[in-house]
C-alpha positions as a printed Julia matrix, in Angstrom:
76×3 Matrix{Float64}:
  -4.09  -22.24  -21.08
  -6.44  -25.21  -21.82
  -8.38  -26.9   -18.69
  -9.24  -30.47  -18.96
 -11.85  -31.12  -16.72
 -11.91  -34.43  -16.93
  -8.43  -34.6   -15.33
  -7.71  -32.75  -11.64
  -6.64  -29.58  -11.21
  -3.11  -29.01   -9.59
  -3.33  -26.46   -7.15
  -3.93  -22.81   -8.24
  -4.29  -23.92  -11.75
  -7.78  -22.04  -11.75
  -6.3   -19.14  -10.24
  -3.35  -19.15  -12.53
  -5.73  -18.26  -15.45
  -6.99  -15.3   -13.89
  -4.1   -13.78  -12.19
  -1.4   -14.49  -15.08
   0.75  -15.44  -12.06
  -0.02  -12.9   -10.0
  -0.76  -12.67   -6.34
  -3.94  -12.68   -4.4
  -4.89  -14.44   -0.98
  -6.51  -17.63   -1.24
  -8.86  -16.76    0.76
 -10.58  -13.94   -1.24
 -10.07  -16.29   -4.35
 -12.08  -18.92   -2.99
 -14.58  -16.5    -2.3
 -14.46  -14.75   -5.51
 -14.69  -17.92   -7.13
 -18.18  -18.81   -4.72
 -19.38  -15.78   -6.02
 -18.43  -16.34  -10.07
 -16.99  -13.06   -8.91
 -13.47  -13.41  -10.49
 -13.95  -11.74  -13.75
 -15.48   -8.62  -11.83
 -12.47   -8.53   -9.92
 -10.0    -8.8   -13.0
 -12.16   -6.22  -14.43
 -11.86   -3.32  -11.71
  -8.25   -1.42  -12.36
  -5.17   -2.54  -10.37
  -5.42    0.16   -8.07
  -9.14   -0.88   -7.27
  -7.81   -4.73   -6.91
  -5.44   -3.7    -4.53
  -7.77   -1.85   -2.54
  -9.62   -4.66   -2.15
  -6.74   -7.18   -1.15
  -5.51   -4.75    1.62
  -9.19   -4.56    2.97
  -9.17   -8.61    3.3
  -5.85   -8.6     5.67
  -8.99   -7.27    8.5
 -10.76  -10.42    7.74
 -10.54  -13.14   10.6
 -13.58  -15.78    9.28
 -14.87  -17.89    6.13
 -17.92  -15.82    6.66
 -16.23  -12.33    7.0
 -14.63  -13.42    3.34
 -17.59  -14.34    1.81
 -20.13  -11.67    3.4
 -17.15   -9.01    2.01
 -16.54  -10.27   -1.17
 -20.3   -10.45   -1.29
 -20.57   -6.68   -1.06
 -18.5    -5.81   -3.79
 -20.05   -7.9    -6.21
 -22.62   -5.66   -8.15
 -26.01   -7.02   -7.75
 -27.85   -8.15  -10.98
């Protein structure tokens, strides 16, 4: 899939190239993409992405996502 950025996105055209259609919640998307975390996520095995997802169904805040999502991602 090609992006044009100088037109806008439709919605969950970003996501669409990382999930190949598949399913995550917006919520930990948004905060994967904060955290240029995506292609971390995509990288860990299905079982370990799944993990993940049922971990964020807890998750009540912006911040819970974010401080969360901001654990996972190895630092550098």
């Amino acid at each position: 899939m090609r992006i044009d950025l100088l037109k806008p996105f439709k919605k969950g055209e970003i996501m669409e190239k990382y999930t190949n259609g598949g399913k995550i919640p917006v919520g930990l998307g948004l905060a994967l993409e904060e955290y240029n975390a995506m292609d971390y996520f995509f990288s860990l095995s299905t079982q370990a992405q799944q993990q993940i997802i049922d971990r964020t169904h807890m998750i009540q805040s912006k911040n819970e996502m974010l401080a969360y999502v901001q654990s996972l991602v190895p630092q550098k």
